[in-house]
N, C-alpha and C positions, 0 to 999 in steps of 0.2 A: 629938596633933600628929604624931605618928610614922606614923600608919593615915593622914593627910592625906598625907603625903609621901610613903607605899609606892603609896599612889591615884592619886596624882600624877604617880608615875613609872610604875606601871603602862598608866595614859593616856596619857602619853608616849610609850611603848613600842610599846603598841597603833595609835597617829597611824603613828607612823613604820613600824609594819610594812605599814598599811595605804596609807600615800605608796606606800610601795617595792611593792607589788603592784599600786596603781593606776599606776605608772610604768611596768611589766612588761607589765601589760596597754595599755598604751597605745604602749610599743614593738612590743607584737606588730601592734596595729592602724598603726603606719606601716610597721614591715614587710611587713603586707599590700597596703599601696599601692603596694610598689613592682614589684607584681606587673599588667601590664596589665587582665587579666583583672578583679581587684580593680575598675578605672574603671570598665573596661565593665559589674560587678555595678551597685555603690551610686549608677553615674551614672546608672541606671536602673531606674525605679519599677514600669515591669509587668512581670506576672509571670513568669518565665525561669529558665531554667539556664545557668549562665556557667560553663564547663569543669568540671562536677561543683557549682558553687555555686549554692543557690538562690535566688532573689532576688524580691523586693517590696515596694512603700511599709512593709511590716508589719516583714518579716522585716528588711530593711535600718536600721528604727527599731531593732527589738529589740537589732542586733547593737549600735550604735551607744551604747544605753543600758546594756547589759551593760558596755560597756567603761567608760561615766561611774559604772555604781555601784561598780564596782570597787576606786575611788578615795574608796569611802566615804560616797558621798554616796545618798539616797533616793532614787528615780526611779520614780515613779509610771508606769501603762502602761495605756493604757486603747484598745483598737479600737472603731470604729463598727460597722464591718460585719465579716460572716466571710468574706467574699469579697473580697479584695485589690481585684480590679478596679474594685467598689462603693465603694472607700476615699474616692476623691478626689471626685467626687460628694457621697457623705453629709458628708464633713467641710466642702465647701464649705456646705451646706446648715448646718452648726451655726455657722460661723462667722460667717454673718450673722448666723443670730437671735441669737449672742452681740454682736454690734456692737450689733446696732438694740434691745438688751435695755439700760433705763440702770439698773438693780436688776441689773444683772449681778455677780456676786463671783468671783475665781477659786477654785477649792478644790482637791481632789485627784486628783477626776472628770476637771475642765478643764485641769490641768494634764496629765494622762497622757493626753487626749485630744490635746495637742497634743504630747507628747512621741511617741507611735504615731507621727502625723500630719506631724509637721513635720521629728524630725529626720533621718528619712531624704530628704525634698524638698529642706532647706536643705544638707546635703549634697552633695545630687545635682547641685544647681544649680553651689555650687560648685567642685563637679569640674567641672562644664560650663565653667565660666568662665576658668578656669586651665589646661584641657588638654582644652575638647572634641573633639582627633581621638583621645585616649586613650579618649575614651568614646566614641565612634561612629567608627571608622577609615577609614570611607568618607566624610566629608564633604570637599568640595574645599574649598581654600585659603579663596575667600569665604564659603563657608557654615560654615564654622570662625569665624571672625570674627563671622561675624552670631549665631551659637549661644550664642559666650561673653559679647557684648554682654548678647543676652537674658537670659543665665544671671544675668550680676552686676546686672540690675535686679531681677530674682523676690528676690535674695537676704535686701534689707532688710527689704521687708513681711513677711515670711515670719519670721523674728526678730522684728521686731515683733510679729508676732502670738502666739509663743511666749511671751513679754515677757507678753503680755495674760493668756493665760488661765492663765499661771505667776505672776500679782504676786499671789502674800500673802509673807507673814513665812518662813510656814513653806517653800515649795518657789519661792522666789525661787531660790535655791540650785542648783535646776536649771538656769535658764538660764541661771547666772551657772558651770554647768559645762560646760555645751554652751559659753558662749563662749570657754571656756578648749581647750577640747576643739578647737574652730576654729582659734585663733591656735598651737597646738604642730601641726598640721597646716599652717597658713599657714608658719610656721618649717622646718618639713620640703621645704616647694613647691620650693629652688631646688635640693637634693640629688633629689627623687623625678623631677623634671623634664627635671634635665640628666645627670645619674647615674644611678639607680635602675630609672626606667621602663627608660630604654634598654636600662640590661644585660639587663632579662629579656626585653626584645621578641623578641632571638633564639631563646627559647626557650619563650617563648606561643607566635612564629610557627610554633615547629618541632608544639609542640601541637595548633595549630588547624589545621596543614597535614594531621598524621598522623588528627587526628578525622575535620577535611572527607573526606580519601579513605577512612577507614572508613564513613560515611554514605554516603558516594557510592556505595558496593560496597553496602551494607546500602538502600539506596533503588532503585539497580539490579536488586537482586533479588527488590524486588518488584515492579518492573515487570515482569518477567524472569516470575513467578510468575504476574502478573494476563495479561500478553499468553497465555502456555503456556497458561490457564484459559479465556479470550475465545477463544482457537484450538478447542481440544479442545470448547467449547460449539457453533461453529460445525459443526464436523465431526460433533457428536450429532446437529442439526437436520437434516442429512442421511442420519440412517441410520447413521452410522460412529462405533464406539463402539473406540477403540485407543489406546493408550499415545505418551506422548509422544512422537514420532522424534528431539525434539533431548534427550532426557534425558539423554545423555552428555554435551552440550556446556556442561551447565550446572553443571558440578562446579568450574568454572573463575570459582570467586567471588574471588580474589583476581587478578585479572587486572584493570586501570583502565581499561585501553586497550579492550578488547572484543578485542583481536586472533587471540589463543586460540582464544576461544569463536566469533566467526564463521567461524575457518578451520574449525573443525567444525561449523558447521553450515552452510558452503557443501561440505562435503564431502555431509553429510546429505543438503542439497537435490538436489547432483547422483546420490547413490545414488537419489532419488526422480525424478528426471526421467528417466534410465536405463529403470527398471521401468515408468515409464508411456509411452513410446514404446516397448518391445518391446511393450506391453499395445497399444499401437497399432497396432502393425504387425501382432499376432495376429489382430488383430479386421479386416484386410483381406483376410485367408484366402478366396478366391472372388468375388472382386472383381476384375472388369476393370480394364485400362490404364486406360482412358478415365475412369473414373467412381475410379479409384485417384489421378487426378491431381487432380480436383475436391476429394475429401475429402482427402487429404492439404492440399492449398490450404488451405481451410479449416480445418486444422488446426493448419497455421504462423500463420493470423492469430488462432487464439488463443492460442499462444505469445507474440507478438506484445503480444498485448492485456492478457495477463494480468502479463506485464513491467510493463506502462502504470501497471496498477493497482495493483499492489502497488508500484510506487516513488510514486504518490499515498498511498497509506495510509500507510508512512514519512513521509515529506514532513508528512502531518496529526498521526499519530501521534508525532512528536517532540517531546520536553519542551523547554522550554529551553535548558536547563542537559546537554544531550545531545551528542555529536559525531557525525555523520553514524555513524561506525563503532558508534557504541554502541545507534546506533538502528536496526541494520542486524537486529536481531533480529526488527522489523516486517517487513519484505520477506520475510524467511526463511518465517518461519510464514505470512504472508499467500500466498506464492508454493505452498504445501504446500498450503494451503485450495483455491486455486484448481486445481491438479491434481487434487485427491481429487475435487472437483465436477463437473471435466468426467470424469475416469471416471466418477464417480456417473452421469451425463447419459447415457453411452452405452451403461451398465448397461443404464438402464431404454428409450431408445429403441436398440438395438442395430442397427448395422450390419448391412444386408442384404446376403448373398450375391446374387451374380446368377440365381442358380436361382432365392431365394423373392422378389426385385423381381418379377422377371421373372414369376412367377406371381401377384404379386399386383398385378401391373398388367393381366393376364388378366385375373382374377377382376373385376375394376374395368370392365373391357370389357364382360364378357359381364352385370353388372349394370344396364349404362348400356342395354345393347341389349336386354332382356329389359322394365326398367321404363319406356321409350320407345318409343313410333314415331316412328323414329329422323328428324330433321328437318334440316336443311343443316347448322344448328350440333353437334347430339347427334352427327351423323354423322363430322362432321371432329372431337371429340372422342373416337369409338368407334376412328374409323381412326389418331387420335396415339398410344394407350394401346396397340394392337397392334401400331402399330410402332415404339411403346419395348422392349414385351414381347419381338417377333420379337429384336429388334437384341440383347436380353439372351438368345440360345438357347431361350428358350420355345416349343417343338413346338406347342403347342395353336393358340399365338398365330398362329405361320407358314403354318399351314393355315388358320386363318381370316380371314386379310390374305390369302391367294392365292385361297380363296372371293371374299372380296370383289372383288379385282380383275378376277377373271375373270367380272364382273357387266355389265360392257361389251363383246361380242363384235367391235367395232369400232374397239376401243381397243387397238392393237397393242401398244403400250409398256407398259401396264397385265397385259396377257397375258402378254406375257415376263416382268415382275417375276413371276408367278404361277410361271411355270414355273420359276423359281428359285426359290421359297420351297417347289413340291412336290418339286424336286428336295434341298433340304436335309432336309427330313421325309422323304421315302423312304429319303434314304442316311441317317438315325437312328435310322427306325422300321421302316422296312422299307414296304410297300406294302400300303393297305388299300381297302374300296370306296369307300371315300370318295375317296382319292388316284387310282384308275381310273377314278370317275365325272369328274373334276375333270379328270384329265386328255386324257382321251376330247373333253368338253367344250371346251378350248380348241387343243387340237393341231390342228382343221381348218382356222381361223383362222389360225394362225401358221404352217400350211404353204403356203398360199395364200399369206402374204405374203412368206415366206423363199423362194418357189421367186417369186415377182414380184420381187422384188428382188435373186436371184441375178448373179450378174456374166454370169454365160453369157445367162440372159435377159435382162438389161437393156440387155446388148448386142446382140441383137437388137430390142430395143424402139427402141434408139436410131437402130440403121441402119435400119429401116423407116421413124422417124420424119424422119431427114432426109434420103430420096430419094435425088438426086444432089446434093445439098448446093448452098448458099445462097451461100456463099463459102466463100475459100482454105484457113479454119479447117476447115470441116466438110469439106471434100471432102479434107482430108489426113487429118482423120479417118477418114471414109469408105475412103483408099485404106491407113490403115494397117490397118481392120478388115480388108481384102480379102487383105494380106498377110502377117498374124498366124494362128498357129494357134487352134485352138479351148481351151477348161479353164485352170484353175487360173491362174496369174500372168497369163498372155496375153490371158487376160477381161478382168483386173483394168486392166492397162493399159491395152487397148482402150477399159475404159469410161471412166477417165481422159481419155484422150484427147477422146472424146464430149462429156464435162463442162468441157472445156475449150476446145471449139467450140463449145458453147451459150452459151458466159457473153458476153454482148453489152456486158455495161461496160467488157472489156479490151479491148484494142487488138490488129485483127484481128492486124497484124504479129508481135505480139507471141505470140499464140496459137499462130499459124503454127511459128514456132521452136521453142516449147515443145512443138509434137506430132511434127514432123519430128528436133527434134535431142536432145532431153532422152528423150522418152516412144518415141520410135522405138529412138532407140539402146539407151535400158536393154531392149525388147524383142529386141533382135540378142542383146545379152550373152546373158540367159537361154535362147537360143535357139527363140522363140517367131516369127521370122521365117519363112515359107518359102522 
């Protein structure tokens, strides 16, 4: 009788230690609800980390069931799949063939398959139904409303079906703890709600603020890392194998704003724009005005252009979740790409001096003239290439443009250009037989014509040609030849004068004035009057 009553009371003992632990464990678990975080875990079934907590159909059952066995009770636990995300799929696939099965039994199997299964869903729902913006903090006003509606309809069947594959004798027990385990969480709802959650929101928020900006930095950097990698590959594909130029600016990881880090590496860029315009201007060394103004031209418009494109790759290159400043590290490195290329470009086609143009638009001349007989077209392209050559100081070129000219004996204008291009070869080279045959050849020519159209003889061509003159114009002509000296300015006017008694579209009168009072009197001043 005595052994009944020490058993008695030892089971006693044991009940109540075990209340008192299942109560302890079940404070801890609404304490944990009043952590936002907590919602956002169990109100969600796929698989996640919720501020260091891990979460899924599985794990958020297990947690759930840990807390009911606590309390004493059996709690069988059975997954379908080992892959969470397979969870909800397979279980719906057993719970039909358990419905449409009428030899169905529940056992231990079916019960802990619905305990995995269900009680993290029924749960999850609802939390949904009671505080779905604690579980998704982004829904608006109406999609809050519509969330917890849906929630508290899943909730019944979903117990029901616990109910099902939990009804024998033995693990009824279950769900008759799971509903105990709902209603002391329903009695918690108006302290977690109005109380609870709130107090800690300020300090989830301050959590989730301080993580988003450590992501944010930690996600930046490897953008930060893939753009520097896409750069440095570009710059291989051409040749150019060198060390990052913004490596310093990247030390600046706790910086949100980008501010730092772009002021260094607008500092970088401009140390690179520096170096590659004096690389410009070196490479103009022997370079005419004329053809200095061209390339340089061309050189602002790809300044110009390469601006264009590098604020396009920005612009594409942007994440969303990016602020123009933070995306400014696109431009940077793409504007660096683009510089290296065009030196790369002029590497390899280098600027010509005007000396090797100039010869190698020679060498282009005398190839055209050698593998042709030369034809109206070959000929006006033999004679452009010599007189770019001549124009760029090429000796070879200038002597054989003044050849050429001097191919027309009849061609005065042609012959004087000649004797300008032998006089710049003389006064460079000095004088050879090529230059005295050349010149020999057109000097008879051009003295014939220069001593014909001298002022001295053209003023006799003129007064012989009009007699005693036709009218008032010519014959004051005529009388100021008569009273002009001979040479130098006194010619000059003279023939003026002539050329202005010839001209038959002015008006005699008017001619008249112009020889008597303009062209006479400037010959008194000089004193070419007798």
């Amino acid at each position: 009788m005595i052994r009944k009553i020490l058993l008695a009371a030892f089971t006693l003992v044991a009940t109540q230690q075990a209340v008192a632990k299942g109560e302890e464990e079940m404070a801890s678990f609404v304490s944990f609800l009043t952590e936002p975080a907590a919602w956002r875990s169990l109100g969600t079934l796929d698989p996640g980390v919720e501020q260091g907590v891990p979460h899924d159909v599985y794990r958020n059952s297990a947690v759930i069931a840990a807390t009911i066995a606590k309390q004493g009770v059996n709690v069988p636990y059975t997954r379908l799949a080992t892959d969470p995300q397979q969870a909800r799929e397979m279980f719906k696939s057993y719970l039909t063939s358990v419905i449409g099965d009428k030899n169905f039994k529940a056992d231990e199997k079916s019960c802990g398959i619905g305990v995995a299964h269900l009680y993290s869903g029924i749960l999850a729902q609802y939390l949904r139904s009671r505080g779905p913006k604690w579980v998704n903090p982004g829904l608006s006003d109406q999609a809050a409303i519509e969330a917890a509606s849906t929630a508290a309809g899943l909730i019944l069947p979903a117990r029901q079906a616990l109910a099902t594959l939990c009804d024998t004798w033995r693990y009824r027990e279950v769900a008759r703890a799971y509903d105990a385990f709902l209603k002391r969480i329903d009695g918690e709802m108006p302290y977690l709600l109005n109380q609870g959650l709130p107090i800690s929101k300020v300090r989830d928020d301050k959590i989730l603020a301080e993580k988003a900006a450590s992501d944010q930095l930690v996600v930046a950097g490897e953008r930060s890392l893939e753009r520097r990698n896409n750069m440095l590959t570009e710059l291989s594909s051409i040749g150019l194998k060198i060390a990052d130029p913004y490596a310093a600016c990247m030390d600046y990881k706790s910086d949100p704003t980008a501010l730092q880090k772009n002021q260094c590496m607008s500092n970088a860029l401009n140390a690179e724009q520096i170096r590659h315009t004096t690389s410009f201007k070196a490479s103009l060394a022997g370079v005419s005005k004329s053809r200095t103004q061209e390339i340089v031209s061309k050189h602002e418009s790809f300044n110009s252009q390469y601006y264009g494109i590098c604020n396009k790759a920005q612009a594409a290159g942007k994440s969303p979740d990016e602020s123009e400043q933070q995306s400014s590290e696109i431009f940077y490195r793409c504007a660096f790409v683009q510089l290296r290329k065009n030196e790369a470009e002029r590497a390899r086609t280098p600027i010509k001096t005007d000396v090797q143009l100039g010869a190698d638009l020679y060498t282009q001349s005398q190839t055209l003239r050698v593998a042709n007989e030369l034809t109206d077209e070959s000929r006006t392209m033999y004679l452009s290439l010599l007189q770019q050559s001549s124009e760029l100081g090429n000796m070879d070129a200038k002597l054989a443009l003044a050849t050429a000219n001097a191919a027309d004996l009849s061609d005065i204008k042609s012959l004087d250009m000649a004797e300008r291009l032998l006089n710049q070869v003389e006064q460079a080279r000095g004088t050879s037989t090529e230059t005295v045959e050349l010149r020999n050849k057109i000097s008879g020519p051009l003295q014939e014509y220069r001593f014909a159209h001298s002022p001295a003889q053209l003023r006799k061509t003129h007064h012989a040609s009009m007699a005693s003159g036709s009218d008032d114009a010519e014959r004051a002509a005529l009388a100021m030849d008569d009273m002009s000296r001979a040479g130098g300015m006194c010619d000059n006017l003279v023939v003026q004068a002539y050329g202005y008694a010839a001209n038959k579209n002015m008006d005699e009168n008017i001619r008249v004035i112009i020889i008597t009072d303009k062209l006479i009197g400037a010959a008194a001043k000089i004193g070419c009057i007798r």
